[in-house]
C-alpha positions as CSV (number, residue, x, y, z in Angstrom):
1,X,56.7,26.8,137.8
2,X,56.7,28.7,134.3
3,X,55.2,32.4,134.3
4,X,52.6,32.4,131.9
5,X,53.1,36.3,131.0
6,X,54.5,36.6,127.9
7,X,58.0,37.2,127.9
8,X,60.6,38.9,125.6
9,X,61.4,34.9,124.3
10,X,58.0,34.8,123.0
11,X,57.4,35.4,119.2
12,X,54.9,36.5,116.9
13,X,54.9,35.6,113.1
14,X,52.8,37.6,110.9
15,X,52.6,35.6,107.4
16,X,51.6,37.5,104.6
17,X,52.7,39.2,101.3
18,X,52.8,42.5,99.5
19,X,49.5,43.4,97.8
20,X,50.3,43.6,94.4
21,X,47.0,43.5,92.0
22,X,46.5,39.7,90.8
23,X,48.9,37.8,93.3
24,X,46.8,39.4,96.5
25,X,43.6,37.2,97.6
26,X,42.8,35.8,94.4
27,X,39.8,34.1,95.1
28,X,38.3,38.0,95.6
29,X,38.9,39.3,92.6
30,X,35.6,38.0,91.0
31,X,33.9,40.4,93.0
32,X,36.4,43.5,93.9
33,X,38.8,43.2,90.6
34,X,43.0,42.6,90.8
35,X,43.4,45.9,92.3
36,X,40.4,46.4,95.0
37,X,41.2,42.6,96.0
38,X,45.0,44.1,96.6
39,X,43.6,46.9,98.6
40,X,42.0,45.2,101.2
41,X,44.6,42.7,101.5
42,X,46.6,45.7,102.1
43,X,44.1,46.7,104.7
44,X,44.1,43.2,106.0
45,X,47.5,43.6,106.5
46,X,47.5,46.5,108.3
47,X,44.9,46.6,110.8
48,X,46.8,43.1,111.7
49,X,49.6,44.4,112.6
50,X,48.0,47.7,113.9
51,X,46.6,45.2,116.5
52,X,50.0,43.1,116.9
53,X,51.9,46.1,118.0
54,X,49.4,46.9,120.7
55,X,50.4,43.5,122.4
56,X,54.1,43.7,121.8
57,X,54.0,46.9,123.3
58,X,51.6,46.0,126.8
59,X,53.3,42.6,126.6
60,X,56.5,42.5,125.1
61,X,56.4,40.2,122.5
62,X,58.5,39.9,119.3
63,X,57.0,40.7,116.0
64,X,58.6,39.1,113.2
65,X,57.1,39.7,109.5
66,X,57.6,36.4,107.0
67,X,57.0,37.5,103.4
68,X,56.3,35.8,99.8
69,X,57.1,36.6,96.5
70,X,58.9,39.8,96.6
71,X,61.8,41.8,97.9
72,X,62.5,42.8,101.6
73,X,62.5,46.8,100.2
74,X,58.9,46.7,99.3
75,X,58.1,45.4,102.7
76,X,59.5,47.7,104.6
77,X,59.2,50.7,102.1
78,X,54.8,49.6,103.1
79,X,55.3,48.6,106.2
80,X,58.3,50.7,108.1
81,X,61.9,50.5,108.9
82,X,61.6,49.2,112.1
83,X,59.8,45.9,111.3
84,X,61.7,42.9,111.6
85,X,61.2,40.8,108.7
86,X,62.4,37.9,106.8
87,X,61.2,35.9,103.4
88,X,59.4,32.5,103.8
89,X,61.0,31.1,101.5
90,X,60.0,27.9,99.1
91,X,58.1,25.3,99.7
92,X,54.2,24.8,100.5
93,X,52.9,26.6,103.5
94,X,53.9,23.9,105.6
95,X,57.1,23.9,104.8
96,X,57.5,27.5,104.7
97,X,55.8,27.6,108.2
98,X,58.1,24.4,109.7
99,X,61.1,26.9,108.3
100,X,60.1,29.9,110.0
101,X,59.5,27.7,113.4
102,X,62.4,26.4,112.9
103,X,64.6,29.7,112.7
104,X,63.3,31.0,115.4
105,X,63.7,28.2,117.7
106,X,67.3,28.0,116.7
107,X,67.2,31.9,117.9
108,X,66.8,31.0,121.7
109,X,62.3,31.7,121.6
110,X,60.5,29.5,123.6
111,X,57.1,29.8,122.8
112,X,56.5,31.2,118.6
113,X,53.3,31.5,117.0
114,X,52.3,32.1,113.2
115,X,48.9,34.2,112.1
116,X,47.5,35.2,109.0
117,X,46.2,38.4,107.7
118,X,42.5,37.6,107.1
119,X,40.9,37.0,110.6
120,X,39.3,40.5,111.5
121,X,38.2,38.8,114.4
122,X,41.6,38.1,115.7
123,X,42.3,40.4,118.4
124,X,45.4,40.6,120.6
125,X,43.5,39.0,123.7
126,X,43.1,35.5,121.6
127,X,47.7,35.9,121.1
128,X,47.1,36.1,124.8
129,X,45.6,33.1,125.1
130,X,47.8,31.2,122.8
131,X,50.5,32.2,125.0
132,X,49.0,30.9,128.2
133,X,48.1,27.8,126.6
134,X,51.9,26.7,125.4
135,X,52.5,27.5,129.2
136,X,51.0,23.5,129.2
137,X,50.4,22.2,125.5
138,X,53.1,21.1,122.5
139,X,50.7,22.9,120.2
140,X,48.0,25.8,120.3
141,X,45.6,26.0,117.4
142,X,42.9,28.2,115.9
143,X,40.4,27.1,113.8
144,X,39.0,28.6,111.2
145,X,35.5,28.4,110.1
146,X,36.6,26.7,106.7
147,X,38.1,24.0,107.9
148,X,41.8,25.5,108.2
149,X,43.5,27.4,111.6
150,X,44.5,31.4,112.2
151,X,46.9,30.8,114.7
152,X,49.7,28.2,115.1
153,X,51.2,28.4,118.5
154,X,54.8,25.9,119.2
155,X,57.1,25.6,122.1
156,X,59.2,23.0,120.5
157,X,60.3,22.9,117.0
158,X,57.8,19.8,115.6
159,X,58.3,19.8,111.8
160,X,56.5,16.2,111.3
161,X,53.1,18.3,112.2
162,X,53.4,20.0,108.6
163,X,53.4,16.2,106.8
164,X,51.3,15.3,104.6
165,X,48.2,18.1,105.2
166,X,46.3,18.6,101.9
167,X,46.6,22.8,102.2
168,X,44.2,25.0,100.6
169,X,41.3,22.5,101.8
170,X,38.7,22.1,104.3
171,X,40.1,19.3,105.6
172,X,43.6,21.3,107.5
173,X,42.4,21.3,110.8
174,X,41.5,18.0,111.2
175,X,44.1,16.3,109.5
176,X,46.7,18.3,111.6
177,X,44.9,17.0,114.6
178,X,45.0,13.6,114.0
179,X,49.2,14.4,113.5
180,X,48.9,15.5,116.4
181,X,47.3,12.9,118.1
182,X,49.8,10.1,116.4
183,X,52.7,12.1,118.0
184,X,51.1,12.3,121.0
185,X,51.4,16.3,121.5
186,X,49.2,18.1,123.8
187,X,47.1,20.4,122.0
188,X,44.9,23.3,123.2
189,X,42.1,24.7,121.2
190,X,41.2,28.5,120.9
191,X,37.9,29.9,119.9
192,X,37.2,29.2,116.0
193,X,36.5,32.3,113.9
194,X,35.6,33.6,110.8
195,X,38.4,34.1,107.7
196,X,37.7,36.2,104.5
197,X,38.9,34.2,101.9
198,X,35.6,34.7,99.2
199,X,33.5,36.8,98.3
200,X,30.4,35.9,100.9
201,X,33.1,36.3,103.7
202,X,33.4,40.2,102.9
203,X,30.4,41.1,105.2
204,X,32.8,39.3,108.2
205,X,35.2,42.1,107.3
206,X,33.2,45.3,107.9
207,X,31.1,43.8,110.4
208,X,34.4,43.0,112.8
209,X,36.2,46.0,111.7
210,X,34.0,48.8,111.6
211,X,34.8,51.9,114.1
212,X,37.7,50.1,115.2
213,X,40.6,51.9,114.0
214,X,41.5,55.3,116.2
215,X,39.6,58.1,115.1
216,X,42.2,60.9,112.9
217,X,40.9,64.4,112.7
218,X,42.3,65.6,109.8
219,X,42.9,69.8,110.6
220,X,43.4,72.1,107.4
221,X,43.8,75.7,108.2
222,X,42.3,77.8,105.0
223,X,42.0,81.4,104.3
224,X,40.8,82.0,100.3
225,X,41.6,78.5,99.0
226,X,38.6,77.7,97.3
227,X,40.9,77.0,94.4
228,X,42.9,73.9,96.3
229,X,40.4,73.2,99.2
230,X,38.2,70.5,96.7
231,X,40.9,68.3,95.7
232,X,42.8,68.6,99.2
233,X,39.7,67.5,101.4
234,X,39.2,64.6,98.2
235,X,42.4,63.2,98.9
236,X,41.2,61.9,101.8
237,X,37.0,61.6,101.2
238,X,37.5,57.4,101.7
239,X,39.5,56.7,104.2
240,X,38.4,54.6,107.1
241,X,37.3,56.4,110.9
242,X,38.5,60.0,110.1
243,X,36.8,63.4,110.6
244,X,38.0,66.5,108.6
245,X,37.8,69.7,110.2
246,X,38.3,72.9,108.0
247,X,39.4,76.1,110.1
248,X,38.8,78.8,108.1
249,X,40.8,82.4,109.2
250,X,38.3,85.0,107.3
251,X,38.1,83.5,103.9
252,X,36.5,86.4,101.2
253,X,36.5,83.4,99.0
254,X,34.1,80.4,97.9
255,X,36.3,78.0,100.5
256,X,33.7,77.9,103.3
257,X,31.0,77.0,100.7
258,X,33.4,74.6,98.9
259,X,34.6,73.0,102.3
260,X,31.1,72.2,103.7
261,X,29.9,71.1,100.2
262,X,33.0,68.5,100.1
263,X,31.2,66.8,104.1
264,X,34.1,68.3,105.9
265,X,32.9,70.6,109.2
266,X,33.7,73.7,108.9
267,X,34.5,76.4,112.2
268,X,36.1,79.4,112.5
269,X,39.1,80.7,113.7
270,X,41.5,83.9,114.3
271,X,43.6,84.4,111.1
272,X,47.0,82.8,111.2
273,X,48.1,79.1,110.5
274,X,49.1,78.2,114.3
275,X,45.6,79.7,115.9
276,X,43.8,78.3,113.3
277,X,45.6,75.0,114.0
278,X,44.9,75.0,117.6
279,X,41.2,75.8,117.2
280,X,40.7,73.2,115.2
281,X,42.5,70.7,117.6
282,X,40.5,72.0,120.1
283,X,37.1,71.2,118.3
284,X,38.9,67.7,117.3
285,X,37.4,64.1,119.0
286,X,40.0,62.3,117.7
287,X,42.6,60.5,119.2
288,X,44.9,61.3,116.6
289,X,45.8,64.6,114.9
290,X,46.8,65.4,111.6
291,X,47.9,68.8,110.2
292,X,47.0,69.4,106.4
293,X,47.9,72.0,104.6
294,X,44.8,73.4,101.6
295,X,47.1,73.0,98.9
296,X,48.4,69.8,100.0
297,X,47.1,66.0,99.1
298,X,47.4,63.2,100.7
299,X,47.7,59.5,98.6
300,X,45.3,56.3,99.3
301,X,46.3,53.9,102.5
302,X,47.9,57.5,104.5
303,X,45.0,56.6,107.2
304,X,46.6,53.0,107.6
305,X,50.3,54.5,107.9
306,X,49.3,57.1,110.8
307,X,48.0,54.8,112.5
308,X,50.4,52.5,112.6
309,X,53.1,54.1,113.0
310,X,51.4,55.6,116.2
311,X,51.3,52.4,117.5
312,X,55.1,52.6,118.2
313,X,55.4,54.0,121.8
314,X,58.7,55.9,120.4
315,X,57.3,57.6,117.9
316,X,55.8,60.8,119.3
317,X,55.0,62.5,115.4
318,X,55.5,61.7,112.0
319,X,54.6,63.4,108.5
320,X,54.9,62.0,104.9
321,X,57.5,62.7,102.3
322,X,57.8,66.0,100.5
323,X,56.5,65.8,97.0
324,X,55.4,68.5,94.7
325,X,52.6,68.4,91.7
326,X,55.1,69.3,88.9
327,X,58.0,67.9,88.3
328,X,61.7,69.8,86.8
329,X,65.2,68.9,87.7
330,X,65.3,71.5,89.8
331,X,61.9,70.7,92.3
332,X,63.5,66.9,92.1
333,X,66.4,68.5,93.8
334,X,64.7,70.2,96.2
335,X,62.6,67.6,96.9
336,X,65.5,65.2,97.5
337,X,67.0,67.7,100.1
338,X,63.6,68.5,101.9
339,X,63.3,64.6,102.2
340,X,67.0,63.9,103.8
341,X,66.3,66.8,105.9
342,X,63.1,65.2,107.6
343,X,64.8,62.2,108.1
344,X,67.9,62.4,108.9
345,X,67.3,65.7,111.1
346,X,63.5,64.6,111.8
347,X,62.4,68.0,110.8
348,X,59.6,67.9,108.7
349,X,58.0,70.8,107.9
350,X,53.9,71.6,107.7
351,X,53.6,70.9,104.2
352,X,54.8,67.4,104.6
353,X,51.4,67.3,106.5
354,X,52.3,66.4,110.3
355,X,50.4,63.9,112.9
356,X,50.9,63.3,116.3
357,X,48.6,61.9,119.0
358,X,45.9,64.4,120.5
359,X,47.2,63.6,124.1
360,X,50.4,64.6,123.6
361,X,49.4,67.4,121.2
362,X,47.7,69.2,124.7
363,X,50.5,67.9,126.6
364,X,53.3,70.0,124.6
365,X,50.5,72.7,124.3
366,X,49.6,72.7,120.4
367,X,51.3,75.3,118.1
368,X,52.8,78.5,119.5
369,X,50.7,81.7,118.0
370,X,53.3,82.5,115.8
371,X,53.4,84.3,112.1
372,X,55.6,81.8,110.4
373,X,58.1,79.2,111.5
374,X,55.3,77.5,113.7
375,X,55.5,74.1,112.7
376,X,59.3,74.2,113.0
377,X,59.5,75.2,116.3
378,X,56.8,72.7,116.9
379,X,58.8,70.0,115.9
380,X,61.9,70.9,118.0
381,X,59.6,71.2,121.0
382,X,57.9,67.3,120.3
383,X,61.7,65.9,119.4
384,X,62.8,66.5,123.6
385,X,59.7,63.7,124.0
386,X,60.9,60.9,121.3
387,X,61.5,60.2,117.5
388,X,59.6,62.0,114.5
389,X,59.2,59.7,111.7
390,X,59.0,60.1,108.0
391,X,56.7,58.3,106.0
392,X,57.2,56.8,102.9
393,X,54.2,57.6,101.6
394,X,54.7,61.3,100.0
395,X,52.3,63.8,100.5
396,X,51.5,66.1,97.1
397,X,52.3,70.3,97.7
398,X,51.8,72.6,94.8
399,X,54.6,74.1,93.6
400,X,52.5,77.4,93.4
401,X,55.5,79.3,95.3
402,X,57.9,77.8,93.8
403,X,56.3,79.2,90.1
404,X,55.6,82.4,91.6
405,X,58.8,83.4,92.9
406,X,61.3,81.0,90.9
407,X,63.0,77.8,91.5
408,X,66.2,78.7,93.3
409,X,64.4,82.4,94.1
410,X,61.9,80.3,96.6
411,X,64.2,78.3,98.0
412,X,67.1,80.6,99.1
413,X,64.2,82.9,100.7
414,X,63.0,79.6,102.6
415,X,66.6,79.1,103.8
416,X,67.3,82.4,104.4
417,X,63.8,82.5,106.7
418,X,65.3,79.5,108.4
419,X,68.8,81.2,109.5
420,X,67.0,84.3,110.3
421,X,64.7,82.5,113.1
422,X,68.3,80.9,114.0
423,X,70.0,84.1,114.3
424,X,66.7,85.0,116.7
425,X,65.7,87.5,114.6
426,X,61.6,87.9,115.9
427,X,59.1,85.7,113.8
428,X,56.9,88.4,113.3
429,X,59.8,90.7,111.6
430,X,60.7,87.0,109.2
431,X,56.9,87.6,108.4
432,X,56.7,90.8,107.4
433,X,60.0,90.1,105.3
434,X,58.8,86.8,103.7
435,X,55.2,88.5,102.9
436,X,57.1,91.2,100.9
437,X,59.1,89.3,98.9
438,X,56.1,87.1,98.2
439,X,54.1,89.8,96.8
């Protein structure tokens, strides 16, 4: 008798396509404009597959991505490098959908299943249940409340099921049943649910998605930055589930007032980046952590990439690309090298504004109370437990050093800081070192 635990020849397609402003869920731009429809496609998209990779990894699933109407780069450039993902190709959807049924059949899956993007209420317990119903059925469906499905399930390629549907109406579901029935295919029907397609659907989106996503506490250590602290703690004012924590080390400054004024909470802590760190990790509830600097900001959708790359049991940290507010050929240069160096060493630095999870933040046992050098070291100690990724998304560092002290000035000091901890000459003596050349 078949197992009906999902196996590794199972398959999940995710169907969907890059959010660009007046492609993405047309029928919502009446009521959020080209580009707010684009952005919660994009959020569509992502709490999708934030939820898919929790069942490939408890259940071992593939997850395959099938994409329209652009290239494979802007895919995974959004999305990650480690996504497996393919073009639909042309067609209508049922053609495109008998395709991708078709290929991975031909791979050696047993049992593949397509979902869209726009089901909040799609959870990985329903996949689940799709699964266990192929054990039986030729075909697993989920209806949707407009007369369509969210879930496809085969275990047999079955192209005639995609002839002659009228797509894009209310009449999908039952005309694919009555297919069904004429081929005489066993089908198994999930719970329906509701899709968000117009605009009366968008309450269905915040009610089902609401306090869902983990929690990020967002740390920034500050000590007299009420000149960056507004614009940094801005940067990420709208994104979804996060609490920002400010950690100020004896400000004589406005950025205590500034910080509280901006909704972020504000405690205390013993001067120095790493102590300041910690305390605020310690005051933190959520189950992420991430690590950003005062003069640093972070770009729009940075919530959605922490989390989900997170959700990949081999990641143990990540940060975001280095990026700094003005631009010469000189900071492109060293941008370019600060980038290759995070990911081809996976040694970002602090100002690339690192995240990790909050269990294994107290596991390794936070920052070391260190001068300088801090969040190298704490790399090096989180690369022994698994990969460090870099994000695509960049995060935006003033070049206020880099004007201070000079282009090439700033950087040979940063290298030279570098070698010394190498050499094992004492943080605290690279501190006193670094501080005098910086004043």
């Amino acid at each position: 008798m078949r197992s009906e635990n999902p196996r590794p020849s199972d398959l999940l397609i995710i169907f969907t396509r890059y959010p660009e402003p007046g492609k993405s869920k047309t029928r919502l731009i009446p009521a959020l404009g080209p580009q707010g429809a684009a952005d919660l496609h994009q959020r569509m998209v992502e709490y999708t597959l934030f939820r898919a990779k929790r069942l490939i990894t408890s259940s071992g699933v593939c997850l395959e991505i099938r994409f329209a109407d652009c290239k494979e780069d802007c895919i995974r450039n959004w999305l990650g490098p480690d996504i497996r993902c393919g073009p639909q190709g042309s067609g209508d959807i049922g053609q495109r959908m008998e395709r991708a049924f078709g290929e991975a059949f031909q791979t050696g899956m047993e049992r593949v299943m397509i979902v869209g993007t726009d089901i909040p209420g799609m959870t990985e317990d329903f996949v689940r249940k799709a699964l266990a119903a192929l054990t039986d059925s030729d075909v697993v469906l989920g209806p949707a409340r407009d007369g369509g499905y969210y879930l496809i399930g085969l275990r047999r390629p079955t192209g005639q099921l995609f002839e002659g549907i009228p797509w894009g109406t209310d009449q999908v579901l039952e005309k694919t049943l009555n297919v069904a029935r004429n081929l005489q295919l066993r089908v198994s029907l999930l719970d329906p649910l509701e899709d968000v397609d117009r605009p009366e659907d968008l309450p269905v989106w915040e009610r089902f998605v609401k306090g869902k996503f983990p929690l990020i506490s967002i740390i920034t250590p500050a000590l007299n930055e009420e000149e960056n602290i507004a614009a940094c703690l801005a940067s990420t004012r709208n994104a979804p589930n996060v609490e920002r924590i400010v950690v100020d080390g004896g400000s004589k400054d406005r950025t205590r007032e500034i910080a509280l004024a901006c909704g972020a909470k504000v405690v205390s802590g013993a001067t120095g980046r790493a102590r300041q760190m910690n305390a605020g990790a310690e005051s933190a509830a959520g189950d992420l952590l991430l690590f950003l600097h005062a003069d640093t900001r972070l770009l729009e959708g940075f919530a959605e990439t922490v989390r989900s790359t997170l959700t990949f049991p081999a990641i143990v940290a990540g940060a975001f690309e280095f990026r700094l507010d003005i631009s010469s050929s000189g900071l492109r240069f060293i941008e370019r090298a600060a980038n290759w160096r995070s990911r081809r060493l996976q040694l970002p630095y602090g100002d690339q504004a690192i995240f990790t999870r909050a269990p294994l933040f107290r596991e390794v046992g936070g920052y070391r109370d260190m001068p300088i050098m801090e969040d190298f070291e704490f790399i090096q100690r989180l690369k022994k437990k698994g990969r460090i990724f870099t994000a695509p998304l960049p995060a935006i560092t003033s070049a206020r050093r880099w004007e201070k002290l000079g282009t090439w000035n700033a950087t040979l000091m940063n290298y030279g800081i570098v070698i010394a901890y190498y050499l094992g000459i004492s943080p605290a003596r690279i501190h006193r070192y670094a501080r005098r050349e910086r004043e």
